[in-house]
C-alpha positions in Angstrom: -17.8 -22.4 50.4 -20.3 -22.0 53.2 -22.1 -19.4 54.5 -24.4 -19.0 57.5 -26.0 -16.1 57.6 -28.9 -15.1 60.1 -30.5 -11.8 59.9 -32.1 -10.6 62.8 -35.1 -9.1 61.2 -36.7 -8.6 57.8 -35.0 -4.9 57.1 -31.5 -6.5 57.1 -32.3 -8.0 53.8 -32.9 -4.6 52.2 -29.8 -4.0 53.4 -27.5 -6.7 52.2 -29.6 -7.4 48.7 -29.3 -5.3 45.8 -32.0 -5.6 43.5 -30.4 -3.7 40.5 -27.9 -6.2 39.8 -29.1 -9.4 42.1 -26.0 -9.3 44.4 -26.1 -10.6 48.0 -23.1 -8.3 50.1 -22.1 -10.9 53.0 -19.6 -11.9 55.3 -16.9 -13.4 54.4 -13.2 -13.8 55.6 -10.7 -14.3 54.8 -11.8 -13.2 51.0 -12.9 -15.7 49.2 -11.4 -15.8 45.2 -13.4 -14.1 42.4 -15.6 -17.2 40.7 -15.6 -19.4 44.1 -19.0 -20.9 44.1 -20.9 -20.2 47.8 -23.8 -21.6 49.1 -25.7 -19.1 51.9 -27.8 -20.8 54.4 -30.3 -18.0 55.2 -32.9 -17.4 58.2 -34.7 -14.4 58.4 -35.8 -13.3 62.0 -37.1 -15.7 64.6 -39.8 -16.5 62.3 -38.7 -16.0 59.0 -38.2 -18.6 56.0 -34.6 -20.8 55.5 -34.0 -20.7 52.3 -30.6 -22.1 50.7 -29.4 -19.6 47.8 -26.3 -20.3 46.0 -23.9 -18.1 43.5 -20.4 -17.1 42.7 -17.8 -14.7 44.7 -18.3 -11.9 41.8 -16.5 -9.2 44.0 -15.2 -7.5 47.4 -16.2 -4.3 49.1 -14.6 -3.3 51.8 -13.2 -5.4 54.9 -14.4 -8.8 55.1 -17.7 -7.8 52.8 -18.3 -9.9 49.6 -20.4 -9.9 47.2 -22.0 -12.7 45.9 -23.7 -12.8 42.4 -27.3 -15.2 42.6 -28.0 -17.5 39.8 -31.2 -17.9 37.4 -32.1 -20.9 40.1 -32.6 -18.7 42.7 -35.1 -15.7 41.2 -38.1 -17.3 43.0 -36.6 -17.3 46.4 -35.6 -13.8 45.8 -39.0 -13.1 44.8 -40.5 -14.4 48.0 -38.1 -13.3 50.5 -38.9 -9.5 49.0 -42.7 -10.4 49.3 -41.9 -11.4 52.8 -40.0 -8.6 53.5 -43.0 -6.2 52.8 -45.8 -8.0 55.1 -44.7 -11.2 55.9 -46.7 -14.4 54.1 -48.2 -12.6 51.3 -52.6 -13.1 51.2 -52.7 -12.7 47.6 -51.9 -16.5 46.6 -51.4 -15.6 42.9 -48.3 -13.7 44.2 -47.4 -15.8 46.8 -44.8 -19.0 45.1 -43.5 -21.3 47.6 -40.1 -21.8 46.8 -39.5 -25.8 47.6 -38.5 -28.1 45.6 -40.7 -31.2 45.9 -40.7 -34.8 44.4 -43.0 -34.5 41.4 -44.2 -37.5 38.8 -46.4 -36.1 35.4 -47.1 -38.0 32.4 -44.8 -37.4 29.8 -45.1 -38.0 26.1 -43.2 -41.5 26.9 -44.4 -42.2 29.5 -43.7 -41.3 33.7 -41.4 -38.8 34.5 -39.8 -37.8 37.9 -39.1 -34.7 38.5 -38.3 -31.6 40.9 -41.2 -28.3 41.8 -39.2 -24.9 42.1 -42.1 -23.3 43.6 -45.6 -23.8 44.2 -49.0 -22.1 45.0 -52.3 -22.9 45.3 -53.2 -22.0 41.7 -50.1 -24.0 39.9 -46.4 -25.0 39.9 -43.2 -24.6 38.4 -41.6 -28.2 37.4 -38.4 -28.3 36.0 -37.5 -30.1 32.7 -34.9 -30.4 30.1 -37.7 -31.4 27.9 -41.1 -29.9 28.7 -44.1 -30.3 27.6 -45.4 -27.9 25.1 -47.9 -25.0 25.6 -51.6 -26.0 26.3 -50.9 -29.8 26.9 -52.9 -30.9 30.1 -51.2 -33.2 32.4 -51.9 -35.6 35.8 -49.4 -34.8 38.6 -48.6 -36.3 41.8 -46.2 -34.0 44.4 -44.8 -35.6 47.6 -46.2 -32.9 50.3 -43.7 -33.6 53.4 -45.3 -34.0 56.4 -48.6 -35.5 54.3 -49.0 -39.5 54.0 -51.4 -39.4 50.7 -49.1 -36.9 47.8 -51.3 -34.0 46.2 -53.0 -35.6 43.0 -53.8 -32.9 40.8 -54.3 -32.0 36.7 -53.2 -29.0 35.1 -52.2 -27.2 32.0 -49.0 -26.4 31.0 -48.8 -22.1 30.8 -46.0 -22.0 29.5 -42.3 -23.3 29.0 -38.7 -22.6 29.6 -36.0 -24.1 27.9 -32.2 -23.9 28.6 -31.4 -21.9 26.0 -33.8 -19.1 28.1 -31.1 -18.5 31.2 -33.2 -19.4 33.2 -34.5 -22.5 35.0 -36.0 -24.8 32.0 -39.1 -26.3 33.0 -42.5 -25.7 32.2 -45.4 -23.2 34.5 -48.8 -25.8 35.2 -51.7 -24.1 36.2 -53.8 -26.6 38.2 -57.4 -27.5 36.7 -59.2 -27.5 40.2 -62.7 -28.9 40.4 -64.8 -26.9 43.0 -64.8 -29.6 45.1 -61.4 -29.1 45.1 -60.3 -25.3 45.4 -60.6 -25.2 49.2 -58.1 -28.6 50.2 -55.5 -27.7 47.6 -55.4 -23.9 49.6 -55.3 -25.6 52.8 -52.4 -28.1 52.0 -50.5 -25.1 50.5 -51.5 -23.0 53.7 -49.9 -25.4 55.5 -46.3 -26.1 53.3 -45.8 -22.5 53.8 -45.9 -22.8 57.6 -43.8 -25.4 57.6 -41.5 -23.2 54.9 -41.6 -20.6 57.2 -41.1 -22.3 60.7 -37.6 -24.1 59.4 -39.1 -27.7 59.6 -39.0 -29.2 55.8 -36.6 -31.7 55.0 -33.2 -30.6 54.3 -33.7 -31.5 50.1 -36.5 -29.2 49.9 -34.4 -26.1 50.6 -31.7 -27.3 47.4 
């Protein structure tokens, strides 16, 4: 199931997103069943990110309301819609997670592996993997920017690690080992992914 959903300005997100339980109260009819899986195409205001969030039908409230229960996948885009929701694009950068998911290769322990971001800032990334690296292990990486002919060729260190049998998203957390040199053209391109983020013009497979 599909839904559209456009708010009209940030405060209708406090309004349809409870935080207590991670529920998203939409539109719906007729009622869907209980367990039908729903992916929710959401804009926010005339300015405001697209972001695609997906869950199950986990309940009804009244006429034509239901509720929709958000996955594990979707806690960062949660996380930045509510940042944006208080000011807009957030200035401090160590709060602010992009959340795109972008064509990634890193050197594994056999070798190249291609994989998937599930956010980004200018100090790290999130990179999902069944089988991450472990803790402290310093890698290359090289992450398809759209928009950008030359990909972002950085190192980092992996923070720390999430496997499946965490609920949650398993992957591993890579801070980015930024020579000086460095610092101010990683901000930049990440300055200008978020503008992109937030003026609906990223491909299509970046919102998934």
């Amino acid at each position: 199931m599909r839904v559209v959903l456009r708010l009209e300005s940030p405060s209708e997100w406090i309004k349809i997103f409870d935080p207590r339980d991670g529920t998203l109260a939409v539109d719906a009819s007729p009622a869907p069943a209980l367990g039908e899986a729903v992916r929710i195409d959401l804009t926010v205001g005339a300015n405001g990110p697209r972001v695609i969030l997906r869950g199950q039908i986990i309940g009804h409230r009244g006429a034509g309301v239901s509720l929709v229960g958000l996955g594990a996948d979707e806690r960062e885009k949660i996380n930045y819609l509510n940042g944006f929701v208080r000011g807009g694009m957030l200035d401090l950068r160590e709060r602010r997670r992009i959340p795109v998911s972008l064509a990634v290769t890193y050197g594994g322990l056999k070798g190249p592996v291609q994989s998937r971001t599930r956010d980004i800032n200018d100090q790290g990334v999130f990179v999902t993997s069944a089988e991450p690296l472990p803790e402290g292990a310093e890698v290359h990486l090289i992450i398809a920017i759209p928009g950008r002919a030359e990909p972002l060729s950085v190192l980092g260190r992996v923070s720390h690690t999430v496997v499946p049998e965490d609920e949650d998203v398993a992957g591993m957390g890579i801070v980015f080992r930024l020579a000086e040199s460095e610092v101010a053209a990683v901000a930049a391109t990440i300055d200008a992914l978020e503008r992109a983020f937030l003026a609906g013009t990223l491909p299509e497979d970046t919102l998934t």
